[in-house]
Structure formats: structure tokens, C-alpha cells
ROVEXVEX-806761 format. One line per 10 residues: number of its first residue (from 0); for each residue x, z, y of C-alpha. Coordinates in steps of 0.1 Angstrom, whole numbers. Layout:
NUM> X Z Y | ...
This chain:
0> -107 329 183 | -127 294 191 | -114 299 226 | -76 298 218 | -86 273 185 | -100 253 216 | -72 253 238 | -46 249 210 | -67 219 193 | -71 205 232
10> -30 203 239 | -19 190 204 | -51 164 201 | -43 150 239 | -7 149 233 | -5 133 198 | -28 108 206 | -11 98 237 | 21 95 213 | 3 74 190
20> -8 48 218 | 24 44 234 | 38 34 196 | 8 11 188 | 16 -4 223 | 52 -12 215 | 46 -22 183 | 21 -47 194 | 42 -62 223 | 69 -66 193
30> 43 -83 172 | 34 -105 199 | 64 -116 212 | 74 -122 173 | 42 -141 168 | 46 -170 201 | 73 -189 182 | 47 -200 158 | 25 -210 187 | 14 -245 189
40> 21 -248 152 | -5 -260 129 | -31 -255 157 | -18 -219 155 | -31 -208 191 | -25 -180 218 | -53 -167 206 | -47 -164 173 | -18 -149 177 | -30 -112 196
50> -59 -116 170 | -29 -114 140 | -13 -84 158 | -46 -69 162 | -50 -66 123 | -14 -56 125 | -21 -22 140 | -35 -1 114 | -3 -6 92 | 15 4 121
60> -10 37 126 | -9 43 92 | 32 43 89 | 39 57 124 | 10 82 126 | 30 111 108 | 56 106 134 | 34 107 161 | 17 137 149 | 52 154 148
70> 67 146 182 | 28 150 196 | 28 187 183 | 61 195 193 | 59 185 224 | 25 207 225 | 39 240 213 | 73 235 230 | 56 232 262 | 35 266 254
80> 63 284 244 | 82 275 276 | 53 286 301 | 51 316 280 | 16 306 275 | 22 310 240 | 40 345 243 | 5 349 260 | -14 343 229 | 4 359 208
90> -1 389 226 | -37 388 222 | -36 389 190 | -24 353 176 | -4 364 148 | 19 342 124 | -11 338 100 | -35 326 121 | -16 304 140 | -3 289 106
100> -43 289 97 | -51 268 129 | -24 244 126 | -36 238 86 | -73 229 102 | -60 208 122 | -37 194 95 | -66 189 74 | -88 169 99 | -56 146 104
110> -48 141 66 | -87 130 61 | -81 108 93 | -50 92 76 | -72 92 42 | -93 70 59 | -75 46 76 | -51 39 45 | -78 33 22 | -99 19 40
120> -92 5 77 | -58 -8 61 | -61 -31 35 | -92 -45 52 | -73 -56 81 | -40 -62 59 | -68 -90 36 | -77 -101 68 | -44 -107 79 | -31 -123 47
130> -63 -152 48 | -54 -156 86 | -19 -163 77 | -35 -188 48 | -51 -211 76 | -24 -221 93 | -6 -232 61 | -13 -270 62 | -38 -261 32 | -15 -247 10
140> -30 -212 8 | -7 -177 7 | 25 -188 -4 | 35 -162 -33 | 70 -170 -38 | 91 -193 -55 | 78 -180 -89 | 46 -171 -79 | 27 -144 -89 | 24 -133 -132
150> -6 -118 -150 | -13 -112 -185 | -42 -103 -206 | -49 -100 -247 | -79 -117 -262 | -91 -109 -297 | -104 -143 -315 | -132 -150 -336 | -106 -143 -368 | -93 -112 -354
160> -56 -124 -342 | -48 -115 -309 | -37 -146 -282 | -13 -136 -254 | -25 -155 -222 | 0 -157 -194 | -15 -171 -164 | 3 -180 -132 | -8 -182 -98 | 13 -202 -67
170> -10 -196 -40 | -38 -180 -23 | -65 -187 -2 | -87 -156 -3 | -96 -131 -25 | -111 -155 -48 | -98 -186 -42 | -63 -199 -57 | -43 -226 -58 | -15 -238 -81
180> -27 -225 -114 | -11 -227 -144 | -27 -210 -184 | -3 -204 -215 | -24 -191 -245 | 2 -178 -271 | -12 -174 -305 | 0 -142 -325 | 32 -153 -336 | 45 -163 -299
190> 41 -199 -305 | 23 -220 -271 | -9 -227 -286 | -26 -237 -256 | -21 -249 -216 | -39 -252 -186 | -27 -267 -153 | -52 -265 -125 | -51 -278 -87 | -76 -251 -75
200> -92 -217 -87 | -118 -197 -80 | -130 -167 -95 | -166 -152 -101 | -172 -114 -115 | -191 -117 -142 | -222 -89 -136 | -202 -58 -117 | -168 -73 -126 | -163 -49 -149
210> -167 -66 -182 | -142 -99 -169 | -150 -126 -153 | -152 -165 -147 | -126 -187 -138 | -137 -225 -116 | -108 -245 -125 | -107 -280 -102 | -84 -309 -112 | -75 -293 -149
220> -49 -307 -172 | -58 -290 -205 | -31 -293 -235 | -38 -279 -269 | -11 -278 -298 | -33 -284 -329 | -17 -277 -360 | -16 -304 -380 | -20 -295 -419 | 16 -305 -441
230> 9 -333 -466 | 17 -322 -506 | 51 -340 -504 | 60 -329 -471 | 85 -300 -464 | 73 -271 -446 | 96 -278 -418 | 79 -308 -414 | 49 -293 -404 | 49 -305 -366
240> 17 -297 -346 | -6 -325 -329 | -12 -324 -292 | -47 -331 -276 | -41 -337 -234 | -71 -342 -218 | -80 -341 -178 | -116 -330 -162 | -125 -325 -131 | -137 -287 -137
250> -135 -262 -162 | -151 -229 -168 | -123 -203 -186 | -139 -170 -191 | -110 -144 -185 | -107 -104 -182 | -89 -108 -154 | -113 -100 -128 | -114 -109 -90 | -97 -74 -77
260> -72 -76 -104 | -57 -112 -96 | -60 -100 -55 | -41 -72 -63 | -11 -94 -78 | -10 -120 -55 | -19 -97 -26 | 3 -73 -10 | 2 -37 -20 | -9 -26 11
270> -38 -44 7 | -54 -26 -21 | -70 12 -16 | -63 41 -37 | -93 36 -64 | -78 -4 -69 | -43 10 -73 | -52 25 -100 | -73 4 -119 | -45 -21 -116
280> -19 3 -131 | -42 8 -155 | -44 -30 -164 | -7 -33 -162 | -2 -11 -187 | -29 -15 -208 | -14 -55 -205 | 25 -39 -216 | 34 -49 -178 | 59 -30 -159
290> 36 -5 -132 | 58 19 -124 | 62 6 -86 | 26 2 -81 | 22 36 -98 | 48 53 -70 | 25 30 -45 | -6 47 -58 | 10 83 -57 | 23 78 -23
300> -12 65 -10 | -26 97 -30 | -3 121 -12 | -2 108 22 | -20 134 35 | 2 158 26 | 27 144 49 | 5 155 80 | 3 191 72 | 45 186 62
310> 47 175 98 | 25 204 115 | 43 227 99 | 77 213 111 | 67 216 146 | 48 252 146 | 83 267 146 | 91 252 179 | 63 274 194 | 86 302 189
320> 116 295 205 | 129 310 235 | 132 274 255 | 129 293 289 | 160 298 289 | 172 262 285 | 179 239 257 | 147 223 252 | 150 191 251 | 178 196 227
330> 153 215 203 | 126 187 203 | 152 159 196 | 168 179 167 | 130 184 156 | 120 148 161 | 153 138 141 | 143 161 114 | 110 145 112 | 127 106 110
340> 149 116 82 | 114 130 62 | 106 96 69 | 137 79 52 | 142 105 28 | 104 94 20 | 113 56 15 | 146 66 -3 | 128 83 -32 | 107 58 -41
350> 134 32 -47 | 153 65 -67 | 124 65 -88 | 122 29 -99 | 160 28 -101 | 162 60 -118 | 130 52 -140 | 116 94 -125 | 80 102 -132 | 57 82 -101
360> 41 115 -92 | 79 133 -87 | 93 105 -65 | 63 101 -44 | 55 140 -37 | 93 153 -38 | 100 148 -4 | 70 161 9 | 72 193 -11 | 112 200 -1
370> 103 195 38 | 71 216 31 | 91 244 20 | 118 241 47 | 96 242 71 | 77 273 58 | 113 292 53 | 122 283 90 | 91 298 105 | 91 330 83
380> 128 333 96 | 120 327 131 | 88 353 128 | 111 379 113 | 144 378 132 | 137 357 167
């Protein structure tokens, strides 16, 4: 059995991972080619271009490796069943069950390697990506939109009222390091009891950044509406608060918002690894924030590997058609177009589910689970009637 586990392993591993160069290849020609217009640009250089679609490629291993895996093992298995090399297996004693054991192993191994370079090779080189982007933006950091990027937090006062803080961020320049920053304190009536405009930002955990964490604000406007007490023969209404402007060159604002939460808002999703995507839904909606896209982000990164053995078990059927007789090619396009529309089917759900308002964990495992089951109903019929 470790002689045919061998020779199977050998054919898929070599073909899939010949697959999987060819894309990153093309991928990174398109990158490149995308990348010289902005050559010569803000001392953007040649250089620093291949370097940006360098940290490009994991995204594109990450999203193209499923597809790779499929066309790699099709390919494989087609080609056995056409030499009748897998007719010769079976033979000895390679029954449905085992083979559909071996192909799981090797489903396994390639769901930890995906694992691994989603949650870890990914959003490093993604970060690295984004502050390589930032340098070459005339110092105005990560542009995060017209609006910028929104975060909220709830701080309980000395008294015991609650103040809403809404804090706003229009650019990055590193995990830490902001730009743009603006602070509304809302008291717990809703009324603006406090604001804070700052040029520059940086952020220091405070111990393990568990327990919040420090905010460096450079070039702060700070306005505070002080409520000014109504005289005895003065109308309520007349009660108009007192403003006290004042500008420092630094200010220290203690916040819960710690370092990984504000990267995870103004950075992009991809970014961020399974563990972060979670604590940030957490702080969403622990903060009444709408999560539900980074909650079908987190599910999706949670079930990833799933899609490998989904894709495995799409191609094993192919090792038991009768191709000598023609038709092949035909087979592995109809197979490879089966796996593309797991692939759309895959990006359509998500947008169903926020659309739709579905549970996170539905719309992000659906697909994998219908295409799981067609492909186990396919082989079972092919094992019983071909």
C-alpha cells in the first residue's frame, strides 16, 4: 500500500504543483505589466515594482490554489485511467475505499498547506504590500477612502454614564501609524461632548494589548462643550454650552481600541489571520457595529480547507472513466468547468448572505458542502454502474 500511496502521491504532487507555477507565473507577468505605468512615479522604481508583485503571489496561491489542485489531480487520474495504469491498480486490490482514503491524506496535507499560507504567509505579505503601497504616496499614508475608515468604542465614566466615542481614521502609514484623525466623545444622551482633530497617530498596546491601549496624537485640536450652568432667571432653553478650543502639539488619549483592532479597519481583510478575525467581530459587536461581512470573511478563512478535499473529491471520479476510448479532453474540461463554477458559486454566497442577512457559517460553508456531496454521489455512481 505505501508503494501505490507513493506512486499516486508522486503523479498528483508533480502535476498540481506544475499547475500552480504556470498560474503564479501568469499572474505575475499580469502584475507586472499592471505595475510599470506607475514606474517613475514618486521615485516608484523598476524595482519596486517586481518586489510589489512578489508580495502579490500568496493572494494569488491562496485564491488559485483550489483550482490548481483540481485541474493538477485531474489531469493525474485522467492520465492513469487512460494507460489503464489505474485499471492496473485496481486490480491489485485498490478498491473505492481506499483510493477515496488516499486522496483524503492527500487532501488533508493540502488543506493544512492552504491553512498555512492564508493565515499566515498571506496577510504578512498583504501588510507588507499595503505599507509599500504607503511609500510612494507623497506622505499621505494608505488612502482609506473618501470617508475613511469608522471605529467605535463605549467608555464608562467616573459617574457611571456611558460616552460613545466615534473615532475616524483617513490614512495609514503602518500598522500603528495614522494620519488624518478625527475623536467625537458623545455623552449619554447623544449630545457631542467632546472633539479631537489630530494631523498624526500612533498607537502603543498598553502591556499585551489586551487591556487597550495608548493613542500619540501630533498637531491636536482638542474642543470640549462645557456645559454652562442656567442662571435662576434664565429659561431652560437658554441653557447653551461653553466651548474650550485649545491646540498642543501632542496628546496622550488612552483608548480600548487597540493596535490590531484599528489595523483590522483600516487594513484590508485579507490582511488579518483567522484568530484577528475574530476578535474583531467580536469588538464589532460588542461596539453594536455591523460584522456580519467580516464574520462570512472569518468563516470562509475557517473553512478554506474544506475546499481542497471538495476539489479532490471532484477529480477522483475521472480515474474511472473509460477515456481510452476517446473523449478525454472533453471530460477534463467539463471537470475543470465544474470546479470554476465551485469557485463562483463560492463568491456568490457570500454576497447572498449579506444581502439575504443568512447565518455567516451557512453562506460560507454551503457551497462547499453541496459540491462535497455531488461529488461523493458521482463516484458512488460511477463505482456501481461504470
Amino acid at each position: 500500500m505505501k508503494t501505490v500511496r507513493r506512486f499516486l502521491y508522486g503523479q498528483i504532487i508533480t502535476t498540481v504543483g506544475f499547475v500552480a507555477l504556470s498560474f503564479m507565473a501568469l499572474f505575475f507577468f499580469i502584475d507586472f505589466v499592471d505595475a510599470l505605468q506607475d514606474v517613475g512615479r514618486h521615485g516608484y522604481t523598476l524595482a519596486n515594482a517586481a518586489w510589489t508583485c512578489v508580495l502579490a503571489q500568496p493572494s494569488h496561491l491562496y485564491d488559485m490554489f483550489p483550482i490548481a489542485l483540481l485541474i493538477g489531480a485531474t489531469l493525474a487520474l485522467a492520465r492513469l485511467a487512460q494507460s489503464s495504469e489505474f485499471t492496473i491498480l485496481r486490480t491489485a486490490g485498490l478498491g473505492p475505499a481506499r483510493a477515496l482514503n488516499l486522496l483524503g491524506g492527500l487532501g488533508i496535507a493540502a488543506a493544512l498547506l492552504m491553512f498555512g499560507v492564508g493565515d499566515w504567509l498571506m496577510p504578512l505579505a498583504e501588510q507588507q504590500a499595503s505599507l509599500h503601497r504607503a511609500g510612494f504616496s507623497q506622505g499621505q499614508g494608505l488612502k482609506l477612502g473618501r470617508g475613511g475608515a469608522w471605529l467605535r468604542e463605549r467608555n464608562t465614566q467616573t459617574d457611571g454614564s456611558i460616552h460613545t466615542v466615534t473615532v475616524n481614521v483617513g490614512a495609514a502609514e503602518g500598522q500603528d501609524r495614522f494620519r488624518q484623525v478625527r475623536v467625537f466623545e458623545f455623552d449619554a444622551q447623544g449630545q457631542l461632548v467632546r472633539r479631537v482633530v489630530a494631523q498624526q497617530a500612533r498607537i502603543e498596546a498598553i502591556g499585551d494589548g489586551a487591556t487597550g491601549s495608548v493613542w500619540q496624537l501630533q498637531g491636536v485640536t482638542d474642543t470640549q462643550w462645557l456645559a454652562r450652568p442656567a442662571l435662576p432667571n434664565e429659561a431652560a432653553s437658554l441653557d447653551v454650552p461653553g466651548v474650550n478650543e485649545q491646540q498642543v502639539a501632542r496628546l496622550d488619549w488612552r483608548s480600548s481600541l487597540t493596535p490590531l483592532v484599528v489595523a483590522a479597519s483600516v487594513l484590508p481583510p485579507d490582511t488579518m489571520s483567522t484568530v484577528s478575525l475574530w476578535r474583531y467581530t467580536q469588538h464589532l459587536a460588542h461596539n453594536a457595529q455591523a460584522a456580519q461581512r467580516y464574520e462570512i470573511q472569518f468563516w470562509k478563512r475557517a473553512t478554506s480547507p474544506l475546499v481542497c478535499l471538495v476539489m479532490l473529491a471532484l477529480a477522483l471520479p475521472f480515474a474511472y472513466l473509460h477515456t481510452r476510448g476517446g473523449g478525454m479532453s472533453l471530460k477534463i474540461f467539463g471537470g475543470i468547468m465544474l470546479g470554476i463554477s465551485f469557485v463562483l458559486v463560492n463568491h456568490i454566497s457570500s454576497h447572498l448572505g449579506l444581502l439575504h442577512q443568512w447565518q455567516p457559517w451557512v453562506a460560507a460553508a454551503m457551497p462547499s458542502l453541496v459540491y462535497l456531496l455531488l461529488s461523493l454521489s458521482t463516484f458512488v455512481w460511477l463505482v456501481r454502474n461504470r
